[in-house]
PDB file as gemmi writes it, atoms N, CA and C in Angstrom:
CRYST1    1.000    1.000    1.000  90.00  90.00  90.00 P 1                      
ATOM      1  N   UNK A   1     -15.035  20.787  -6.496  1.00  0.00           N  
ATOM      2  CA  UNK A   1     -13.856  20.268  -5.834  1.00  0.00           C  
ATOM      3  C   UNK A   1     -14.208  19.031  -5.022  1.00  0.00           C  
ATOM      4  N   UNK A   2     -15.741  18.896  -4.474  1.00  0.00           N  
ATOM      5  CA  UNK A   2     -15.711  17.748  -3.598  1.00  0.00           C  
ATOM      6  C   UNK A   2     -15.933  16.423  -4.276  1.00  0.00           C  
ATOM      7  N   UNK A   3     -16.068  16.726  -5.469  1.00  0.00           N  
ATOM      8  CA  UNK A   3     -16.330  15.729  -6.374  1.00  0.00           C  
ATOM      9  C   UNK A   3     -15.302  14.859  -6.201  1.00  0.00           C  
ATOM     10  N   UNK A   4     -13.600  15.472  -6.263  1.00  0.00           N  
ATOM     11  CA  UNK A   4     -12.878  14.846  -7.174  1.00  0.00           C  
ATOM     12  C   UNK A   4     -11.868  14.751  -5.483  1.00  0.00           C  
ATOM     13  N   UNK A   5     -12.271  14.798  -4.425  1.00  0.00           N  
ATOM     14  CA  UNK A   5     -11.771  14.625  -3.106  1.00  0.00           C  
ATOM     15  C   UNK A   5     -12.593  12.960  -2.443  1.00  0.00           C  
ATOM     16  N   UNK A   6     -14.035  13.174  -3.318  1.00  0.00           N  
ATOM     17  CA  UNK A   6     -14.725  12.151  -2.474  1.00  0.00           C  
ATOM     18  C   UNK A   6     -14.238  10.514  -2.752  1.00  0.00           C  
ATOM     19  N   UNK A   7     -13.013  10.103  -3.553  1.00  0.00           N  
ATOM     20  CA  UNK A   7     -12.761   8.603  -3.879  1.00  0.00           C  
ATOM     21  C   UNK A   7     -11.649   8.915  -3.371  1.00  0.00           C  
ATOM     22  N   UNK A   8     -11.212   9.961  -2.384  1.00  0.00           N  
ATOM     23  CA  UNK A   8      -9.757   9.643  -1.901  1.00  0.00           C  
ATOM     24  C   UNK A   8      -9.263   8.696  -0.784  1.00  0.00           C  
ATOM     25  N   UNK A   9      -8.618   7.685  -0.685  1.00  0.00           N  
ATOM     26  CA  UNK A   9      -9.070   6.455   0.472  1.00  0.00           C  
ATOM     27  C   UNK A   9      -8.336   7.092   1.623  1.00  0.00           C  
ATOM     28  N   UNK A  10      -8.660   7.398   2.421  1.00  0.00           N  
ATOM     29  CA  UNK A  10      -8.021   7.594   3.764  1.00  0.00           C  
ATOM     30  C   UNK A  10      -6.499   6.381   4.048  1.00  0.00           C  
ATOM     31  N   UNK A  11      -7.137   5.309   3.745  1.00  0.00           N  
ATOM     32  CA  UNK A  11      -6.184   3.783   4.045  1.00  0.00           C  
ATOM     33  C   UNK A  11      -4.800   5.117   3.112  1.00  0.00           C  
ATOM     34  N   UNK A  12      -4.562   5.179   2.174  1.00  0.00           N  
ATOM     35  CA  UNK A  12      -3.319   5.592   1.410  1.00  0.00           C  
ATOM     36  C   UNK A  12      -2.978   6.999   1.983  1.00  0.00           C  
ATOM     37  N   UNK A  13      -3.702   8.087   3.271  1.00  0.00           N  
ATOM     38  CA  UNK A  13      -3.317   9.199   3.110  1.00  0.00           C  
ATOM     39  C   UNK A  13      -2.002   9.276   3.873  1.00  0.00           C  
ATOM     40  N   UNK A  14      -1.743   8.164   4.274  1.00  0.00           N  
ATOM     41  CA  UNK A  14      -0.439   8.084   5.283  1.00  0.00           C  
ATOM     42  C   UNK A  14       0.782   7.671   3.890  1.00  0.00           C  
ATOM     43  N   UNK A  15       1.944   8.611   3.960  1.00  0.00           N  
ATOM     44  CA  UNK A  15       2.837   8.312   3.360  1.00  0.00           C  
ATOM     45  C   UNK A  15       3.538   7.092   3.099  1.00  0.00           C  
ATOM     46  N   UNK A  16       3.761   6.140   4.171  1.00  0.00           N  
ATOM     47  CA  UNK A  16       4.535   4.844   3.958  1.00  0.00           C  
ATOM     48  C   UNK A  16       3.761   3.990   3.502  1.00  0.00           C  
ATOM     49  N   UNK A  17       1.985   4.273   3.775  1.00  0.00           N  
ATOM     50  CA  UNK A  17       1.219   3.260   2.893  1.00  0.00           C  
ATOM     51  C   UNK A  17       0.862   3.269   2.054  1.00  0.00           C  
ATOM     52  N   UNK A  18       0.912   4.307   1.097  1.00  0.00           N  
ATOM     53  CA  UNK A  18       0.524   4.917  -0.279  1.00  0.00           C  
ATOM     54  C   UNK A  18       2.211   4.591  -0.753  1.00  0.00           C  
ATOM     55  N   UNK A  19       3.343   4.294  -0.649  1.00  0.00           N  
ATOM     56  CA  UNK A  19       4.504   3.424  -1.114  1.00  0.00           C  
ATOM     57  C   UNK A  19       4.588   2.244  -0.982  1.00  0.00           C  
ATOM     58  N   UNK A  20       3.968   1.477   0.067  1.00  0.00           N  
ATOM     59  CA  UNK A  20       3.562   0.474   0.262  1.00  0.00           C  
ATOM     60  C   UNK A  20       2.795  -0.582  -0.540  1.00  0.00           C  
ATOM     61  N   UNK A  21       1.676   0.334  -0.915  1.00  0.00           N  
ATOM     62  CA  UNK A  21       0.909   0.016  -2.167  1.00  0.00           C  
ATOM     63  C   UNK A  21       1.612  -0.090  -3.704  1.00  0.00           C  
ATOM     64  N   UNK A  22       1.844   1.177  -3.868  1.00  0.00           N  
ATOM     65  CA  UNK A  22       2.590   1.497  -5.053  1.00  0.00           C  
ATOM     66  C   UNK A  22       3.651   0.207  -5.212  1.00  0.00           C  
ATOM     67  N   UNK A  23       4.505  -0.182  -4.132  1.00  0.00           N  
ATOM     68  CA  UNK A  23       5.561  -1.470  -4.426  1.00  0.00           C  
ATOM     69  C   UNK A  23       4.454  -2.719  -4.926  1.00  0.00           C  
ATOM     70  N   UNK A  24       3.359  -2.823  -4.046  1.00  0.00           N  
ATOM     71  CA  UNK A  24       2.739  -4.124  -4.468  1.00  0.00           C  
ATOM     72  C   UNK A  24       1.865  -3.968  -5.446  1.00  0.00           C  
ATOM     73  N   UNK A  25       1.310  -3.167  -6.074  1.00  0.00           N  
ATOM     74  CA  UNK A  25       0.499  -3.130  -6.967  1.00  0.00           C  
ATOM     75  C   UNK A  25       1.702  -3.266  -8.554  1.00  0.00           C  
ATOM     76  N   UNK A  26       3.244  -2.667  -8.165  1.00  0.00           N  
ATOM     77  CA  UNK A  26       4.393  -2.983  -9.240  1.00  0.00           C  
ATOM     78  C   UNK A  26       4.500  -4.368  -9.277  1.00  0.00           C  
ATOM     79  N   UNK A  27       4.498  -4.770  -8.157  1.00  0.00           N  
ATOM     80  CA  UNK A  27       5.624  -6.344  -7.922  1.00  0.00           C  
ATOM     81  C   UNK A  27       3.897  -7.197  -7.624  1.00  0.00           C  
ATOM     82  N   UNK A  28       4.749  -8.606  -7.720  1.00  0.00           N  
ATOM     83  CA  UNK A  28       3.842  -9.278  -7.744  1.00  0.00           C  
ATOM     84  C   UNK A  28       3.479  -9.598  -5.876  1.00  0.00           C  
ATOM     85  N   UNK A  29       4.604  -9.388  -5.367  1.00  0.00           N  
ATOM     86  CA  UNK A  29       5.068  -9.950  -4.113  1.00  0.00           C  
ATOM     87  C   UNK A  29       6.135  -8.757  -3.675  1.00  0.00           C  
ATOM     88  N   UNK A  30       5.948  -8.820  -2.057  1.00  0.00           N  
ATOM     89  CA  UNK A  30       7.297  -8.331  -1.527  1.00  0.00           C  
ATOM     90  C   UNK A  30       7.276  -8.770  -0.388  1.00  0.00           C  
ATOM     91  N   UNK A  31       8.640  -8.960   0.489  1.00  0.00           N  
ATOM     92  CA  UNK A  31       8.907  -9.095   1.801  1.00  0.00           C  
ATOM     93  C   UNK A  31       9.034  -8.269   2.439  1.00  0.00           C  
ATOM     94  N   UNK A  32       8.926  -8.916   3.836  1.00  0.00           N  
ATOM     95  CA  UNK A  32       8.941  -7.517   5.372  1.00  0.00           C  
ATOM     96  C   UNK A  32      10.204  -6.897   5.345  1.00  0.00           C  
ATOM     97  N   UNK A  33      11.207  -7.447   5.180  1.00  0.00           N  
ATOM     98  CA  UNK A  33      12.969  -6.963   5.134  1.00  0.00           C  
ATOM     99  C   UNK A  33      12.972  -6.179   3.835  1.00  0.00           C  
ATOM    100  N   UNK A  34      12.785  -6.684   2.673  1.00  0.00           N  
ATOM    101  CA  UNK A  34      13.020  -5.793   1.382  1.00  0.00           C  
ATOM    102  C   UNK A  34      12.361  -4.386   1.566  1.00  0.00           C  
ATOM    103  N   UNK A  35      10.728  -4.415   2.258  1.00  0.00           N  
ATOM    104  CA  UNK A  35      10.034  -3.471   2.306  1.00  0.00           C  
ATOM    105  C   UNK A  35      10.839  -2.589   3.281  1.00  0.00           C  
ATOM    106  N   UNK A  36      11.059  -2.917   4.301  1.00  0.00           N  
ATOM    107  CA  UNK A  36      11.881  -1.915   5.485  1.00  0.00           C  
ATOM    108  C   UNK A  36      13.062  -1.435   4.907  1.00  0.00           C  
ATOM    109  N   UNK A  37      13.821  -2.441   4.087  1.00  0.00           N  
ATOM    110  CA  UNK A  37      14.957  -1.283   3.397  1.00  0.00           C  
ATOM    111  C   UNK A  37      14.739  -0.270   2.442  1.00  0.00           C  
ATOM    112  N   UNK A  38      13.902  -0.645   1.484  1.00  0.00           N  
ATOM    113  CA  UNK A  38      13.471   0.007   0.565  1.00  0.00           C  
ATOM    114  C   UNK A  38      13.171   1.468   1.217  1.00  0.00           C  
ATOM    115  N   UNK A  39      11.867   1.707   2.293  1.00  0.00           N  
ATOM    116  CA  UNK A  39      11.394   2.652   2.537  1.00  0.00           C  
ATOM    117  C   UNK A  39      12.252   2.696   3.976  1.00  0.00           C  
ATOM    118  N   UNK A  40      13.076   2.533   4.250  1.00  0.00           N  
ATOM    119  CA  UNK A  40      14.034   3.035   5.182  1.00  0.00           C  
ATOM    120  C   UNK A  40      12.769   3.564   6.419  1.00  0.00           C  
ATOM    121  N   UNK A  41      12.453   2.130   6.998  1.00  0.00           N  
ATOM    122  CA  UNK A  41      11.262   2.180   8.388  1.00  0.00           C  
ATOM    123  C   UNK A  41      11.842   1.556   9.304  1.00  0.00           C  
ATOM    124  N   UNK A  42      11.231   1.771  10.406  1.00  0.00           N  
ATOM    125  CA  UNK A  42      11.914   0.466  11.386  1.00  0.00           C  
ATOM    126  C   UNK A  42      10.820  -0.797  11.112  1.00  0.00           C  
ATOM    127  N   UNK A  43      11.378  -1.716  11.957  1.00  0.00           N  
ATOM    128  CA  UNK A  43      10.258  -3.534  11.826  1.00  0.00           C  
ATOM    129  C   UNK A  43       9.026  -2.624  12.769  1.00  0.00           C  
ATOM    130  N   UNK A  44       8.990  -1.986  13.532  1.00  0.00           N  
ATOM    131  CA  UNK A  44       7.651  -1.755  14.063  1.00  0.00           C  
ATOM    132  C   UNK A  44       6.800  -0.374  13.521  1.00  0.00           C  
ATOM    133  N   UNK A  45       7.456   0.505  12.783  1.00  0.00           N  
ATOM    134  CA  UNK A  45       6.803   1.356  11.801  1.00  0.00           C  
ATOM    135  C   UNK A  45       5.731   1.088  10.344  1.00  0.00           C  
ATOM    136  N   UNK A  46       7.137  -0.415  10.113  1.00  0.00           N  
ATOM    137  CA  UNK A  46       6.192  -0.662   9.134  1.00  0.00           C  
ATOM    138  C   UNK A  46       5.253  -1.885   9.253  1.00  0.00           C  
ATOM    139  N   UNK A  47       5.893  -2.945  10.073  1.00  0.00           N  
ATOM    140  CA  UNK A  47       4.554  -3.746  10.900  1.00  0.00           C  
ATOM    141  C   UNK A  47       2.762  -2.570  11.178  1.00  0.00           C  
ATOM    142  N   UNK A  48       3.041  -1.271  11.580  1.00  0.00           N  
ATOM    143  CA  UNK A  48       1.548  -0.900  12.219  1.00  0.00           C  
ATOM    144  C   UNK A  48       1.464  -0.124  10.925  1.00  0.00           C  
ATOM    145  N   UNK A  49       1.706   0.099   9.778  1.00  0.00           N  
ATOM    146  CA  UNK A  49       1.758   0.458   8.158  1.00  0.00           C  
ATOM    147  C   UNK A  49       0.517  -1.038   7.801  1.00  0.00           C  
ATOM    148  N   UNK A  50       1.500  -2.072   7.915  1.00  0.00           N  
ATOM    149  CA  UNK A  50       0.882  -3.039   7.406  1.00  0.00           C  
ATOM    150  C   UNK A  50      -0.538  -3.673   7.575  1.00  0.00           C  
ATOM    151  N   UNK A  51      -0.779  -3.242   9.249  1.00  0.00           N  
ATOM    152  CA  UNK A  51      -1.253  -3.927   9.935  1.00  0.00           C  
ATOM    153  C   UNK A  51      -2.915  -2.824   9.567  1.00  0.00           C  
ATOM    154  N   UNK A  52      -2.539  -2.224   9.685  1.00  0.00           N  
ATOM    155  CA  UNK A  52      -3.664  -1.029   9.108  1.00  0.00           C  
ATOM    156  C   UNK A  52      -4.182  -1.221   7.311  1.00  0.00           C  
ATOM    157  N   UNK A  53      -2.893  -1.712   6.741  1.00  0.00           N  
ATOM    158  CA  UNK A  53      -3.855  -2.526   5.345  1.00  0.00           C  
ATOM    159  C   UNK A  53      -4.054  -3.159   5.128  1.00  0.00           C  
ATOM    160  N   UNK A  54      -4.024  -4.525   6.112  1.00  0.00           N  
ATOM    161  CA  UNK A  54      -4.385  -5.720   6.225  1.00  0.00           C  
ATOM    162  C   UNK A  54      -5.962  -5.325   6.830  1.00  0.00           C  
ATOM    163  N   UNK A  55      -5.707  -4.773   7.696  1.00  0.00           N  
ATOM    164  CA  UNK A  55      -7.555  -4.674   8.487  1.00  0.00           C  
ATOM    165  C   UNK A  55      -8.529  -4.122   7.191  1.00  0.00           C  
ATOM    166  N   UNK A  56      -7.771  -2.737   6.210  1.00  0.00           N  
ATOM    167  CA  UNK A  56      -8.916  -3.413   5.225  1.00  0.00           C  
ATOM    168  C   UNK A  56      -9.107  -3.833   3.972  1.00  0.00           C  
ATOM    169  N   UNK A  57      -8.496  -5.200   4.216  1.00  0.00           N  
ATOM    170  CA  UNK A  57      -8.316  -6.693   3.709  1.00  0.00           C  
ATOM    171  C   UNK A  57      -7.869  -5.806   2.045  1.00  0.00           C  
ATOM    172  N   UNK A  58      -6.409  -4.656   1.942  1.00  0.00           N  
ATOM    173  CA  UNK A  58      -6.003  -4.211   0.716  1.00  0.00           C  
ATOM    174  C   UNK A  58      -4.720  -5.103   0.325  1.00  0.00           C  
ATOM    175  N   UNK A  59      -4.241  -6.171   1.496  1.00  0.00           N  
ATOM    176  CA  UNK A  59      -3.037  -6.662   1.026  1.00  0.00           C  
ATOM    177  C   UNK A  59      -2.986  -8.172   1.679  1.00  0.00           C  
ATOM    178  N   UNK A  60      -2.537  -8.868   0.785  1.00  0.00           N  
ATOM    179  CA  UNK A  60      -2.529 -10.674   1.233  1.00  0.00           C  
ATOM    180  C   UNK A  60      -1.195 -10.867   1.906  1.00  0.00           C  
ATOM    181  N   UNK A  61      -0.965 -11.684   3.354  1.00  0.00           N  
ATOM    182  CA  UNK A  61       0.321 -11.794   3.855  1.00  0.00           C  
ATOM    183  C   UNK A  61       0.397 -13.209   3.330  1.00  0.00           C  
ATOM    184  N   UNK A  62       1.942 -13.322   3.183  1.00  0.00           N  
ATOM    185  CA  UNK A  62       2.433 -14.840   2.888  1.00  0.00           C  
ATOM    186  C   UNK A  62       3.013 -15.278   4.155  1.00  0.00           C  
ATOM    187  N   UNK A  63       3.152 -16.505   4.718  1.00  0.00           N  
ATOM    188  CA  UNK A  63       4.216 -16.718   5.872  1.00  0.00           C  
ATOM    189  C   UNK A  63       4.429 -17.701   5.559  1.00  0.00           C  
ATOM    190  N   UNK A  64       6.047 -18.263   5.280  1.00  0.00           N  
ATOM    191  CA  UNK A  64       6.846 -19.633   4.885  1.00  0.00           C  
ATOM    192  C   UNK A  64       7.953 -19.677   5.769  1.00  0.00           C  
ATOM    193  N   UNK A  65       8.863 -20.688   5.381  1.00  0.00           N  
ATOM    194  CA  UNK A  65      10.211 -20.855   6.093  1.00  0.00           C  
ATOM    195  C   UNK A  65      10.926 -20.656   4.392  1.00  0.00           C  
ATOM    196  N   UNK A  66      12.535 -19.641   4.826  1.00  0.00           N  
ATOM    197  CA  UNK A  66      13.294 -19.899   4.113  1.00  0.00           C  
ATOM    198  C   UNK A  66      14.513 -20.730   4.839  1.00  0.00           C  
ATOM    199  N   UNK A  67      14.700 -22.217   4.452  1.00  0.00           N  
ATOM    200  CA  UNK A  67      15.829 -22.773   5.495  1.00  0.00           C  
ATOM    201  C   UNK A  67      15.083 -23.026   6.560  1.00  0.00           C  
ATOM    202  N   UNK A  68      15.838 -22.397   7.754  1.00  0.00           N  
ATOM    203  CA  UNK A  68      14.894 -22.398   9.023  1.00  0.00           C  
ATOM    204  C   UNK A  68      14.345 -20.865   9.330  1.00  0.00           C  
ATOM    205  N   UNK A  69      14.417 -19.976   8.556  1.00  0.00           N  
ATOM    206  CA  UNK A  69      14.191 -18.891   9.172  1.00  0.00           C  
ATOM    207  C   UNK A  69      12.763 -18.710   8.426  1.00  0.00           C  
ATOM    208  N   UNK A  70      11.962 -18.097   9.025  1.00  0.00           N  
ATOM    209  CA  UNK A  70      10.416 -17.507   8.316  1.00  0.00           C  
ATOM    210  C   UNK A  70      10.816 -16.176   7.692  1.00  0.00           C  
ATOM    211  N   UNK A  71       9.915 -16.578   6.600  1.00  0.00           N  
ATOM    212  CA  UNK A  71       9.640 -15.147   6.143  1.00  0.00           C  
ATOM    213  C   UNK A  71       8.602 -14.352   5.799  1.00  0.00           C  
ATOM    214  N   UNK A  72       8.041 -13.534   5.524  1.00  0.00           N  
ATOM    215  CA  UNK A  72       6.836 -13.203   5.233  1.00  0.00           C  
ATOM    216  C   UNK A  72       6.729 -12.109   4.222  1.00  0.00           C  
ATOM    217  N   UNK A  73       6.223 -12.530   3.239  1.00  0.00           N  
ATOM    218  CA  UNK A  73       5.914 -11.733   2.393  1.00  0.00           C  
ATOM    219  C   UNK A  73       4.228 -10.988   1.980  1.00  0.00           C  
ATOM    220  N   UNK A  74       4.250 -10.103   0.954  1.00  0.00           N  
ATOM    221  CA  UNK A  74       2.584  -9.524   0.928  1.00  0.00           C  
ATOM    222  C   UNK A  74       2.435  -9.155  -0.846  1.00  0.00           C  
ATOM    223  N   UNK A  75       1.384  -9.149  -0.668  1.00  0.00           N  
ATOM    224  CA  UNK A  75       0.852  -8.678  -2.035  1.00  0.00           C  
ATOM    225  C   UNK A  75      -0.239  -7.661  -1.929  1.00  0.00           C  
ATOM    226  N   UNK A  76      -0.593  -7.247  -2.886  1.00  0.00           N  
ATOM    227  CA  UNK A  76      -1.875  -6.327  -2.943  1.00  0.00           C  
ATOM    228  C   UNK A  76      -2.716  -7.497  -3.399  1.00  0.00           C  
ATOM    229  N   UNK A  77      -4.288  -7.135  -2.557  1.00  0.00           N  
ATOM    230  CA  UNK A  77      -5.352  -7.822  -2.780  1.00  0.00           C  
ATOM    231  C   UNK A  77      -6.070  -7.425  -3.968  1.00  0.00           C  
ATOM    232  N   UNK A  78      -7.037  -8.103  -4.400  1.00  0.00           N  
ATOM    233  CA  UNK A  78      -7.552  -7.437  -5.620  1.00  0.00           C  
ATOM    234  C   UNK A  78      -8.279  -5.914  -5.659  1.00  0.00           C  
ATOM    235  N   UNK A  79      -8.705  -6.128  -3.932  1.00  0.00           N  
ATOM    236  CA  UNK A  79     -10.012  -5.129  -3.354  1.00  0.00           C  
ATOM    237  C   UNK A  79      -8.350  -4.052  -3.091  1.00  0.00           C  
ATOM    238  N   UNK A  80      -7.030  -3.988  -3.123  1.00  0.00           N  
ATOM    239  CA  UNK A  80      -6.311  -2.768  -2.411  1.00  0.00           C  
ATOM    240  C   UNK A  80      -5.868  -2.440  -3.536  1.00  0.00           C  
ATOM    241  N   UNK A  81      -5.802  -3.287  -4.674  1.00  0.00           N  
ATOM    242  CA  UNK A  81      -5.188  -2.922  -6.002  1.00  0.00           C  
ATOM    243  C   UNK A  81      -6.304  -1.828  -6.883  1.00  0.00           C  
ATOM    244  N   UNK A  82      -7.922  -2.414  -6.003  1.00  0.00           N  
ATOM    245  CA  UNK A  82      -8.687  -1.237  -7.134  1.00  0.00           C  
ATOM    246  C   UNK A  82      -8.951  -0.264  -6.366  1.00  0.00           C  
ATOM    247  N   UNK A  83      -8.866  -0.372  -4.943  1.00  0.00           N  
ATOM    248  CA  UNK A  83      -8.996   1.071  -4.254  1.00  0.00           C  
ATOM    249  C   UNK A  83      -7.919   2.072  -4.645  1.00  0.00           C  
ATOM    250  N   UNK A  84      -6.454   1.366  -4.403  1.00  0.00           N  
ATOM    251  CA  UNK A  84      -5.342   2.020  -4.883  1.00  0.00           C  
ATOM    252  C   UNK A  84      -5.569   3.188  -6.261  1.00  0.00           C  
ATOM    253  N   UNK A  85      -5.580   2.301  -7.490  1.00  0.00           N  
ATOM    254  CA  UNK A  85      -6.126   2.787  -8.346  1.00  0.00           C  
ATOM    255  C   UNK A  85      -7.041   3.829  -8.462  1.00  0.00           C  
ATOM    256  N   UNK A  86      -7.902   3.567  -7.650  1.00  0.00           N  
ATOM    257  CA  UNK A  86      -9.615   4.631  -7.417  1.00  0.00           C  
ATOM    258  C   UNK A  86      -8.405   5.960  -6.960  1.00  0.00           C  
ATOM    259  N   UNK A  87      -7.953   5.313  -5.469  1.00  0.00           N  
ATOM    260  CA  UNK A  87      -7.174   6.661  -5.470  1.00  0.00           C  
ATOM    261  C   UNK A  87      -6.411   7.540  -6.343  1.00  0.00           C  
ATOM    262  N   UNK A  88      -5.917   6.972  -7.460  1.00  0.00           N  
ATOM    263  CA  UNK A  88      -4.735   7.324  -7.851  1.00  0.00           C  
ATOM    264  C   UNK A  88      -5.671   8.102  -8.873  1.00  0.00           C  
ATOM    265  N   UNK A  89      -6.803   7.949  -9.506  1.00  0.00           N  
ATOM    266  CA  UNK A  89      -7.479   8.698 -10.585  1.00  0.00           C  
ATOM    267  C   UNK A  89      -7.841   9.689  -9.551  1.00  0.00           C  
ATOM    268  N   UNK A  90      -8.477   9.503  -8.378  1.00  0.00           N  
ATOM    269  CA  UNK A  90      -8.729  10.662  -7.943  1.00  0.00           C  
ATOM    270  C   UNK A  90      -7.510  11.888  -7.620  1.00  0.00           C  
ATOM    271  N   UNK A  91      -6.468  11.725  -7.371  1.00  0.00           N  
ATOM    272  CA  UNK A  91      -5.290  12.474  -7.447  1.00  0.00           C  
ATOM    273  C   UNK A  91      -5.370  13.433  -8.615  1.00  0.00           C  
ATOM    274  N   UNK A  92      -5.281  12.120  -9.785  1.00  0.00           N  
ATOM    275  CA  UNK A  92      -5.535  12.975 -10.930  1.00  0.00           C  
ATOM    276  C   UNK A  92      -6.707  13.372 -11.201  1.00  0.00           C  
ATOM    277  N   UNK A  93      -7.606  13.709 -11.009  1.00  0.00           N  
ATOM    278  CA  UNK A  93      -8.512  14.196 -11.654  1.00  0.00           C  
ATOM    279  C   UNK A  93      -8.390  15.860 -10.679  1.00  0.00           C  
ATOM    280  N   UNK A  94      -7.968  15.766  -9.193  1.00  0.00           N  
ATOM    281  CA  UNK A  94      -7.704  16.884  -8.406  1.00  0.00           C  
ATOM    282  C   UNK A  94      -6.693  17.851  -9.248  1.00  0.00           C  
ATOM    283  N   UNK A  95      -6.008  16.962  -9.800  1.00  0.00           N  
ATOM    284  CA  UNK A  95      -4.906  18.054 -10.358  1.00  0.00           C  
ATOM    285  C   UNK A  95      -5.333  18.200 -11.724  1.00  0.00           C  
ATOM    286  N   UNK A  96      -5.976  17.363 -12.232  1.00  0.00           N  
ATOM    287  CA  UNK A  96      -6.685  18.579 -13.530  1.00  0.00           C  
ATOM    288  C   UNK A  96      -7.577  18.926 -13.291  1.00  0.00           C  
ATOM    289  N   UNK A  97      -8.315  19.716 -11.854  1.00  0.00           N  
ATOM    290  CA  UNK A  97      -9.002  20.729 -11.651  1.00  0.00           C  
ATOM    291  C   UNK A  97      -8.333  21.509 -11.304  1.00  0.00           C  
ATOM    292  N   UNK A  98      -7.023  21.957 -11.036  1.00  0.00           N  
ATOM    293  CA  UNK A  98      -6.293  22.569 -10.616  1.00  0.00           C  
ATOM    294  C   UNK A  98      -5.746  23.594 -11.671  1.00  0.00           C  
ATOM    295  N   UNK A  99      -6.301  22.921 -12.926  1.00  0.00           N  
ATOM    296  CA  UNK A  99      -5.249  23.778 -14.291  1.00  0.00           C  
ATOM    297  C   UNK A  99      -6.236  24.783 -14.508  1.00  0.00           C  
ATOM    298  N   UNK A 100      -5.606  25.862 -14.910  1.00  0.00           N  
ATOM    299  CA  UNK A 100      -6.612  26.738 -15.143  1.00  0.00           C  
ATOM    300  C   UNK A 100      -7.043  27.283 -16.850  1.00  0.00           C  
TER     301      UNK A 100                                                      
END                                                                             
């Protein structure tokens, strides 16, 4: 069992950041507003979401102006797209130890 526990990333065990991921590893890009509606967060729930996968360096921020207003968008980094992944086999591989 510890085999298939030991590639599980801590960074994804929190729910809004393991969706978080999942949106950017789909999309090429997403914004701070799309992301907060989507996962129905507040701006400071998912700001300290973000801010925790930025520290380890799993997602690239964009910051532009649309008009006059800024916006900021993110992506998955290459390093959050293969941890992601790592995680996601390890999931599965937990649950086909699970079959009997």
């Amino acid at each position: 069992m510890r085999s298939a526990l030991e590639h599980f990333d801590k960074a994804f065990e929190n729910r809004i950041r393991l969706q978080i991921m999942s949106i950017l590893v789909a999309n090429e890009n997403y914004d701070f507003n799309s992301l907060k509606e989507l996962l129905e967060v507040t701006d400071g729930n998912l700001a300290s979401h973000l801010k925790a996968l930025e520290k380890e360096e799993y997602i690239i921020i964009y910051k532009s102006f649309l008009g006059r207003k800024p916006n900021t968008s993110y992506a998955a980094s290459e390093k959050g797209r293969t941890a992601f992944l790592k995680h996601l086999q390890a999931l599965e591989n937990l649950i086909k130890q699970q079959k009997l």
